[in-house]
Structure formats: structure tokens, C-alpha cells
N, C-alpha and C positions, 0 to 999 in steps of 0.2 A: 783401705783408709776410710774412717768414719767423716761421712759429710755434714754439714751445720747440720743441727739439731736432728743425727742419726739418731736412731733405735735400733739396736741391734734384735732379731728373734728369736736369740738364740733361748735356752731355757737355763735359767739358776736354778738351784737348788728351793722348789717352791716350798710356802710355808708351815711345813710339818711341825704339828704339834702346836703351832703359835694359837693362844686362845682368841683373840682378837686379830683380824685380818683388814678391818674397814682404813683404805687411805684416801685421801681428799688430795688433787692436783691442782695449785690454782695458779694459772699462765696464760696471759692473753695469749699468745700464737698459738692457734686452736687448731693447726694440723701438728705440729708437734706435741699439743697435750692430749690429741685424739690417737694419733702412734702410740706414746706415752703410756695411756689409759689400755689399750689395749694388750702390750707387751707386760703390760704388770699384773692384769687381770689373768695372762698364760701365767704367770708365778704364782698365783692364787690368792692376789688383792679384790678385796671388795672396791671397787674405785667407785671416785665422785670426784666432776672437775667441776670449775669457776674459774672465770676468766677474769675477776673483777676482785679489789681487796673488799667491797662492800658485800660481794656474792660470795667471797670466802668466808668472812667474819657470819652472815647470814648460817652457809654450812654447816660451822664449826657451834655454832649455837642450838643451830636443829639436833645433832648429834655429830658431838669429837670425835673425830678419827685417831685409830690409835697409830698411823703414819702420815706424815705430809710431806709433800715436793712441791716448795711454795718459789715460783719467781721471785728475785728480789726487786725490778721495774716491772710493775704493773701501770695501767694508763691511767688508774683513778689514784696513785697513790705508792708504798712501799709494802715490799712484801713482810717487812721486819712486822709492819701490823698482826698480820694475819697469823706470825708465828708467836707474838705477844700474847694474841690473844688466846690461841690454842692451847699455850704452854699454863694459863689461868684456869683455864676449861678445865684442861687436864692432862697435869705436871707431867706424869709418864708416857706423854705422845712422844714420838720420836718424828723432830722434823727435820728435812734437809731444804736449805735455801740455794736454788739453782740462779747465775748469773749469767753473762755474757764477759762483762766487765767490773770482774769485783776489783777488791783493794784489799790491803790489811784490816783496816779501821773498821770497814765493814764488816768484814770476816767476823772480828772482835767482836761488833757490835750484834751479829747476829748469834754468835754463839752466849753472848751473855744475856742476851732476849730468849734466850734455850732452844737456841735448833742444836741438833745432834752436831748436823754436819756441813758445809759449805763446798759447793762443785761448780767448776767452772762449766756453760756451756761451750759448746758442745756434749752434752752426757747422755751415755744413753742408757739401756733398762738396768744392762747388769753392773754399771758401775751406780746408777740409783739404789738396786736391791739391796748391790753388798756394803753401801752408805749405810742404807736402812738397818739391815741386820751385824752389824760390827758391833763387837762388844765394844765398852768404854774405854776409853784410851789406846785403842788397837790402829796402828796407823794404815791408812788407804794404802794398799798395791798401785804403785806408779800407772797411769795410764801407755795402751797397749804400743798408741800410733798419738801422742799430744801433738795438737795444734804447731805449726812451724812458727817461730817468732814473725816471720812473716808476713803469715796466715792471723794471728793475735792484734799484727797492727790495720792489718787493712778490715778484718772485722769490728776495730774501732774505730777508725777512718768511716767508716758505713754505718757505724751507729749515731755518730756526731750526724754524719750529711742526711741524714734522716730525721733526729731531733730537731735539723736547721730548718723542715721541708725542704730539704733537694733545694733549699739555697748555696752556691755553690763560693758563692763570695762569701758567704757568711758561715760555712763548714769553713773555709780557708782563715778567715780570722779568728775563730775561736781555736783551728788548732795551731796555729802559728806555723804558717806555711804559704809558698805564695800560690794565688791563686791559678797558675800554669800547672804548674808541680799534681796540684790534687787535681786536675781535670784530667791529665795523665795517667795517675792512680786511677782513676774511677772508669776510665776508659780500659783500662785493663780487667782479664778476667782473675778471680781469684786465688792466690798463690793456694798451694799444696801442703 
């Protein structure tokens, strides 16, 4: 079972024949974009990370990568930037917008800002790769082991109490819940 922000090792089919190989990763959680960076690099990416949308936009201006794995929360900002600004750069990058907790609207909004593709995190190399390399309009292979709707909510339960700073009344108010209830949740480890 893949754990938050796995990387799996295994090897895809690396990029034979592709003329251009350079990808740019930008993610503040810099042990996941350093797994990340690594496991892409065994496919045969040129990698570049940025943790920051200012350090992406910076990247993408030194020289566009012709793939991106761009978070959609960054701490300075949205990641939607940093795919706006690539897709200017140059139209035929291919980028994928990684989340934790997307929506539709977003989805939308990032594919019409022109990322390729939109993945829920947990993702790891090979369901990035084969993001990356899909022809157009080719639908995703269901994921192998997906998150249990369980696992979905207590990973957003964790993202609010986090945006609250580990205020624990004020995670409880914004997700409407009492404040017993989510100390409960929080005191538990999490689901499978």
C-alpha cells in the first residue's frame, strides 16, 4: 500500500527517443520532491526543483522545461502561477498539477491555465511518468491501491489543523465539528 507522498522505484519505461528530457518539480515538501527528483531522474529526466512559486517562475524563465510536476499549495502562492507562466514560455511543455485536496473547479481551472494533467497526492513516480507521457485525451489507468475514503478525510482533517497552526478549536470551527470529536480524530493514527 502506497504511503503519503510514496515514490515508488520501480522503473517505467524511460524516455527513449524523446528529444527534450529537462523537468522542473516545484513543491515545498522538499523530502517528497527530493524522492520525487530522484525516481524521475532513474526514467531519464533532467530534473530541477523550487520549492517556491517565485523560485519556479525564476526556473521557468532561466530555461522552460519541456515537463512539469507543479504543486497546486505552495507557501508563497498557487501553483496555477507557475503553470500559467510555463505554458507562455512554452506552449508545448507538458505539465501535471499535483494536489492533496483538489476539487472540480480547480481541476478546470488548471487544465484550462494548460497543465496536461491533474493528480491527486498521494502520487508517485510511475503514475507522474505515465501523466507525463499519455497521449491527449488518453484516460489515466485507475490507481493501483487509492486512498480509502477514510484515509481522504482524515488527510483533510490534517490539512485544515495545520492551516489553523494546530489550533484545535479553530480546526473544529472551520470544519464544523465539535471540538471533542476532532481531538478524537487527531489522537488516532491514520486510517489505511
Amino acid at each position: 500500500m502506497a504511503q503519503p507522498n510514496a515514490v515508488t522505484s520501480e522503473t517505467v519505461a524511460p524516455l527513449a527517443g524523446t528529444v527534450e528530457n529537462t523537468l522542473l518539480i516545484v513543491d515545498d515538501d522538499r523530502p517528497f520532491s527530493t524522492r520525487l527528483a530522484r525516481a524521475m531522474e532513474g526514467r531519464g529526466y533532467e530534473v530541477r526543483v523550487a520549492e517556491s512559486v517565485a523560485d519556479g517562475v525564476a526556473a521557468i524563465e532561466a530555461q522552460a522545461p519541456a515537463f512539469a510536476v507543479i504543486d497546486m499549495r505552495l507557501a508563497d502562492g498557487s501553483g496555477l502561477d507557475v503553470i500559467a507562466r510555463l505554458k507562455e514560455r512554452r506552449p508545448d511543455a507538458r505539465g501535471v498539477i499535483l494536489t492533496g485536496y483538489g476539487n472540480i473547479a480547480t481541476a478546470v481551472t488548471a487544465v484550462k491555465l494548460g497543465a496536461f494533467d491533474y493528480l491527486a497526492k498521494p502520487a508517485d513516480a510511475d503514475e507522474i511518468h505515465a501523466a507525463l507521457m499519455a497521449e491527449a485525451g488518453e484516460r489515466a489507468i485507475p490507481p493501483e491501491n487509492p486512498m480509502s475514503a477514510d484515509r481522504v478525510r482524515w488527510e483533510h482533517i490534517q490539512r485544515v489543523y495545520e492551516l489553523c497552526s494546530r489550533n484545535v478549536s479553530e480546526t473544529a470551527r472551520r470544519l464544523n465539528m465539535h471540538r471533542r470529536t476532532l481531538q478524537r480524530i487527531l489522537a488516532k493514527r491514520a486510517p489505511r
